[in-house]
C-alpha positions as YAML, in Angstrom:
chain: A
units: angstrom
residues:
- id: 1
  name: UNK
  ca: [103.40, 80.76, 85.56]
- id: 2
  name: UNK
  ca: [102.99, 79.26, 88.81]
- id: 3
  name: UNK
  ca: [101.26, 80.73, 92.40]
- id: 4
  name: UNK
  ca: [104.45, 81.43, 94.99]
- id: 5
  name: UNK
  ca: [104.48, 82.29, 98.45]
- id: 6
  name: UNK
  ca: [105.02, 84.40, 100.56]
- id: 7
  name: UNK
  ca: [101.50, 86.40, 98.63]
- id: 8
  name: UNK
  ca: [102.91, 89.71, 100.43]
- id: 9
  name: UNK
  ca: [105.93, 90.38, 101.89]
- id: 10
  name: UNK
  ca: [105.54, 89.51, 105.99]
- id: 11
  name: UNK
  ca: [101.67, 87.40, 105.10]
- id: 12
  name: UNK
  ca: [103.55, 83.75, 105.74]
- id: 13
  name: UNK
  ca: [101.90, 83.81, 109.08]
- id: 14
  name: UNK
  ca: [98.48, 84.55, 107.80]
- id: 15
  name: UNK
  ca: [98.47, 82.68, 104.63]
- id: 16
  name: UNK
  ca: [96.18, 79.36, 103.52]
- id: 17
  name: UNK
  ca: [97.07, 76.92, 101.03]
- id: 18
  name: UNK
  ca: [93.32, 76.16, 98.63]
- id: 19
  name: UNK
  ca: [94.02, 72.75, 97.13]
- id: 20
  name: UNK
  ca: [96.37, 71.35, 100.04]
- id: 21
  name: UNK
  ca: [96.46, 67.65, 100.04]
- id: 22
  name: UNK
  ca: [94.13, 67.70, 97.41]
- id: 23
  name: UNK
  ca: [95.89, 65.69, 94.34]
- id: 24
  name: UNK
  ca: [93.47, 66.88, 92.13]
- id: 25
  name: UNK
  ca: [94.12, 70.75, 92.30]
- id: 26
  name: UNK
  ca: [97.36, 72.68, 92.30]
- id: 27
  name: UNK
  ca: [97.83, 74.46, 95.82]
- id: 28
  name: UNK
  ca: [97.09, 77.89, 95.69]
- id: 29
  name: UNK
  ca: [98.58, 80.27, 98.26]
- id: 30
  name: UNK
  ca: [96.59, 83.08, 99.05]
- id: 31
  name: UNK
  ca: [95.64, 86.09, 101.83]
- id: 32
  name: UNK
  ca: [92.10, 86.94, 102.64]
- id: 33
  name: UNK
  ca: [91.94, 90.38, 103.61]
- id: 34
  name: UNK
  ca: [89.21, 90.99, 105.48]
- id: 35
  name: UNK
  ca: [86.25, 89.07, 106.86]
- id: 36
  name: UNK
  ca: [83.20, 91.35, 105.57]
- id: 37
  name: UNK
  ca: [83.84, 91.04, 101.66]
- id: 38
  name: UNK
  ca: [86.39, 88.64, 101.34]
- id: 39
  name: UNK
  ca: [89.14, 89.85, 98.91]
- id: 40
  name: UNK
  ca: [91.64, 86.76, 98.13]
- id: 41
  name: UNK
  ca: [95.10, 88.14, 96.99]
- id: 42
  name: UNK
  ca: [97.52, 85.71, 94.86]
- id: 43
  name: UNK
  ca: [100.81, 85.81, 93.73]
- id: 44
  name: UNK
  ca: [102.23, 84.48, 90.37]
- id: 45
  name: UNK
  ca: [105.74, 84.28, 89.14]
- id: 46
  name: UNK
  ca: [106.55, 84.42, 85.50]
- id: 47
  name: UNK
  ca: [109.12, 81.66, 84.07]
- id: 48
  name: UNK
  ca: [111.75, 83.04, 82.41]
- id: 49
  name: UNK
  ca: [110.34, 82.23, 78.57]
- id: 50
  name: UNK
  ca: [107.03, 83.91, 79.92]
- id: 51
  name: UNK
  ca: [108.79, 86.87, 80.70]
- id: 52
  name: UNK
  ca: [110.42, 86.81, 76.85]
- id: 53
  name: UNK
  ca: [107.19, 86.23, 75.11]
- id: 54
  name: UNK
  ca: [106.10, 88.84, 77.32]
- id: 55
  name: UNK
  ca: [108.53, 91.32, 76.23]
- id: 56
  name: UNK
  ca: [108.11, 90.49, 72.74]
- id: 57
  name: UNK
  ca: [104.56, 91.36, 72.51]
- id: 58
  name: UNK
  ca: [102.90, 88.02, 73.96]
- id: 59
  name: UNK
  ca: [99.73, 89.05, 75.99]
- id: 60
  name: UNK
  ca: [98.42, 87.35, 78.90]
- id: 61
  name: UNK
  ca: [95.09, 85.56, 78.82]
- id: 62
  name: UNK
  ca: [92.74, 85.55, 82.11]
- id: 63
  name: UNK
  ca: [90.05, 82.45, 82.30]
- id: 64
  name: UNK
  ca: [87.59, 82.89, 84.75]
- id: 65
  name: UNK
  ca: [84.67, 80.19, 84.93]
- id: 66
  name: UNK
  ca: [81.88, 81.91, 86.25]
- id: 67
  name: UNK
  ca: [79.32, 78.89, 86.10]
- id: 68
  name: UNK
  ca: [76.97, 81.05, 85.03]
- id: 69
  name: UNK
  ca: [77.10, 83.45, 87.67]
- id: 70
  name: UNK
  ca: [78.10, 87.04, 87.40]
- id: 71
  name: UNK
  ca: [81.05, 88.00, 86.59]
- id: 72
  name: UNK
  ca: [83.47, 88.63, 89.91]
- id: 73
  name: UNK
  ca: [85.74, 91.95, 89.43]
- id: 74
  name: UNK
  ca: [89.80, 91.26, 89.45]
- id: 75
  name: UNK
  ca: [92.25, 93.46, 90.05]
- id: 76
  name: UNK
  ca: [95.71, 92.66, 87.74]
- id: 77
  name: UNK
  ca: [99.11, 94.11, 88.27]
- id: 78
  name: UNK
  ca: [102.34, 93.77, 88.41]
- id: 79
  name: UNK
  ca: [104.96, 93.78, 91.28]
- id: 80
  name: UNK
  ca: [108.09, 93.47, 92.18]
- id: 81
  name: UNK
  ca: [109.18, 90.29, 94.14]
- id: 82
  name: UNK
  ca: [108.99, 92.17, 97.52]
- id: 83
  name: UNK
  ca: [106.99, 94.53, 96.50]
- id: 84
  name: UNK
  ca: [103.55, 94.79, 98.87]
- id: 85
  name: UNK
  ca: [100.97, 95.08, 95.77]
- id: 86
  name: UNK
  ca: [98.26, 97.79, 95.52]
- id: 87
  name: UNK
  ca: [95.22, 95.96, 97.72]
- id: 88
  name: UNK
  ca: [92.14, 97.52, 96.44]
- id: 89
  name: UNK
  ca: [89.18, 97.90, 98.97]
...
């Protein structure tokens, strides 16, 4: 699975890269929505043996590390490739 760009159709212009010319990270395309509370939207693309184990029953495991903080609320879902997804406020 790997983070693509553009994060929404039409968002190039407004998009940042977390990790840029940082070796140590993989870069990490992403939209924040607003200013106030910060929503960061992401977009990941399934390879094609994802998608297989996927459709044969494979689930998908989410890893958040929280450092002992409390838990942040996520949003999943699934879109199309130019599909605009569902932003939740």
């Amino acid at each position: 699975m790997d983070a693509v760009s553009p994060v929404m159709p039409g968002s190039e212009s407004i998009e940042i890269v977390l990790g840029k010319d940082q070796p140590e990270y993989l870069p990490l395309p992403c939209v924040y929505l607003d200013a106030t509370s910060r929503p960061m939207v992401t977009r990941w693309r399934f390879s094609e043996e994802e998608r297989a184990a996927i459709a044969a029953g494979a689930d998908l495991v989410f890893t958040q590390l929280t450092f002992g903080f409390p838990f942040q609320p996520i949003h999943l879902q699934v879109v199309g490739r130019d599909e605009m997804p569902q932003l939740v406020e």
